[in-house]
C-alpha positions as CSV (number, residue, x, y, z in Angstrom):
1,X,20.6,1.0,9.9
2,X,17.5,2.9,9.1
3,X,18.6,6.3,9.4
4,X,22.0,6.1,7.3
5,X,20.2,3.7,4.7
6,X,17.2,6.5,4.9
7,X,20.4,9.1,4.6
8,X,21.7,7.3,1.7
9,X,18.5,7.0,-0.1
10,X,17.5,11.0,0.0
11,X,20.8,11.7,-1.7
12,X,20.5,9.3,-4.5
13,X,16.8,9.8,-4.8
14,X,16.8,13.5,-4.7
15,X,18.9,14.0,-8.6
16,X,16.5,11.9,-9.5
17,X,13.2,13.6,-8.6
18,X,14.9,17.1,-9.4
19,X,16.2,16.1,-13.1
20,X,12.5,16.5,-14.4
21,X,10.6,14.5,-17.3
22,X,13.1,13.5,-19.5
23,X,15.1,12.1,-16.7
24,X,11.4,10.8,-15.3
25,X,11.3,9.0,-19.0
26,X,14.9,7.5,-19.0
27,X,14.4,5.8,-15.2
28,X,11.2,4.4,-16.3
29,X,12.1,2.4,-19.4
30,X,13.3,0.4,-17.0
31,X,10.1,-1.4,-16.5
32,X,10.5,-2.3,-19.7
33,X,12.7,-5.4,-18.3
34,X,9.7,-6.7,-15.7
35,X,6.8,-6.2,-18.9
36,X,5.6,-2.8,-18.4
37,X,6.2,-0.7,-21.4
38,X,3.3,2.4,-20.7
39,X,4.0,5.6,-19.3
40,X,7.7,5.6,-18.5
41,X,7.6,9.3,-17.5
42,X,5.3,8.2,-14.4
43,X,7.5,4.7,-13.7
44,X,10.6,7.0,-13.6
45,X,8.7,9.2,-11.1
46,X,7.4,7.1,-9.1
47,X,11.2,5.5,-8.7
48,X,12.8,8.9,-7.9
49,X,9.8,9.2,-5.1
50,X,10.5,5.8,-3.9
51,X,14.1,6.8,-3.2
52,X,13.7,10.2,-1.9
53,X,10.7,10.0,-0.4
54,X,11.0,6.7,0.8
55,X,14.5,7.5,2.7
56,X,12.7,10.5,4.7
57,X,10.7,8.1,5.6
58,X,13.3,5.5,6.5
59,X,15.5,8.1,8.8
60,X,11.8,9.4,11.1
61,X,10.5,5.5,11.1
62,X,6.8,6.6,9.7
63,X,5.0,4.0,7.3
64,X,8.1,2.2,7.5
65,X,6.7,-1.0,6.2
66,X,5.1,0.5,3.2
67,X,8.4,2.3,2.2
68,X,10.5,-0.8,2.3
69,X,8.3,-2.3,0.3
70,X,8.0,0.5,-2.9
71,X,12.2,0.4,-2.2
72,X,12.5,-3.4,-2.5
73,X,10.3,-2.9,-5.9
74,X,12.3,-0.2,-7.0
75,X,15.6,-2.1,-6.5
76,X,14.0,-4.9,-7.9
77,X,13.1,-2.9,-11.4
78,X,16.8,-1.4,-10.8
79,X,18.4,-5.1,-10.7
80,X,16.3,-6.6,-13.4
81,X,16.9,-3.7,-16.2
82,X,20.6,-4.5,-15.2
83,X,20.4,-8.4,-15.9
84,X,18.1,-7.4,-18.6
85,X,20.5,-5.4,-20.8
86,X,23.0,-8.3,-20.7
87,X,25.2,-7.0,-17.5
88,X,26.6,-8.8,-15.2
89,X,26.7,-9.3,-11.3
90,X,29.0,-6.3,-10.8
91,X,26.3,-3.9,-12.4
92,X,23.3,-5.7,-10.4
93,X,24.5,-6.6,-7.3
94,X,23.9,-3.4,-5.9
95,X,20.8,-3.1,-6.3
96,X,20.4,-6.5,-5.6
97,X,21.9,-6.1,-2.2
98,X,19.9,-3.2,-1.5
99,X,16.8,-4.8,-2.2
100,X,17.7,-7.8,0.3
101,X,18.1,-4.7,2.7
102,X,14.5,-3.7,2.4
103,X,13.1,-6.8,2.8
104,X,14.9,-7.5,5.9
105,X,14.2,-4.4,7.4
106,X,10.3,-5.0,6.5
107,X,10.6,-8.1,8.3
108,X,12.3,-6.5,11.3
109,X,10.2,-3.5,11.5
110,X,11.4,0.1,12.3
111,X,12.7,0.0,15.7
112,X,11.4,1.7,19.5
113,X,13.0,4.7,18.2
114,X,10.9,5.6,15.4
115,X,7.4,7.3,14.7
116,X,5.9,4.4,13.6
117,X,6.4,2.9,17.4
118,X,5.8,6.1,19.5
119,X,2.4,6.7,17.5
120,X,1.0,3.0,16.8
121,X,2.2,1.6,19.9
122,X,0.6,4.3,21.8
123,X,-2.8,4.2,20.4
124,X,-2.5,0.5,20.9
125,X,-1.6,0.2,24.5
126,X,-4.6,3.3,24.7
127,X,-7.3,0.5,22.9
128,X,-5.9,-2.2,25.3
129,X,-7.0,-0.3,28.9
């Protein structure tokens, strides 16, 4: 689930991050909706790194927890600029869903088979001897 979630996330991310300030701008009016109304350009940025950034980090399992939650923010900006312009569940529930998704996998951490594992639980079982 990590990996093709993490897959998923570097595609729609990466348009994002690549479409530059006034793009940037537009993404982070979204804000707007949760009551912050300064420096859009920087929100929008921020969201596009979330999403790009975050999914890399998703698909190699490193700072795993910290990722899921900047995602679960970001699809909870995403889902509340979508109630907050009056749409319904068919325009929210994506990022709704998604958001349930990053929560859950913060919960149930990133797995044996991820860096997070070989390099925490390795210095760990090192501190315990």
């Amino acid at each position: 689930m990590r990996v093709g979630i993490g897959i998923a996330f570097v595609i729609h991310g990466f348009p994002k991050l690549a479409g530059g300030a006034e793009v940037w701008e537009e993404l982070g009016r979204a804000m707007g909706f949760i009551g912050i109304t300064s420096y859009p350009a920087f929100w929008g940025f921020m969201a596009g790194l979330a999403e790009f950034g975050g999914g890399i980090l998703l698909i190699l399992g490193i700072l795993f927890r910290p990722a899921c939650m900047a995602l679960a923010f970001t699809m909870l900006a995403a889902m509340m600029f979508h109630i907050g312009k009056g749409e319904g569940f068919i325009q929210f529930s994506h990022a709704m869903e998604d958001g349930i998704i990053f929560l859950a996998m913060l919960l149930i951490g990133p797995g044996k088979f991820s860096l997070d594992e070989k390099i925490f639980m390795k210095n760990k079982a090192q501190l315990s001897t």
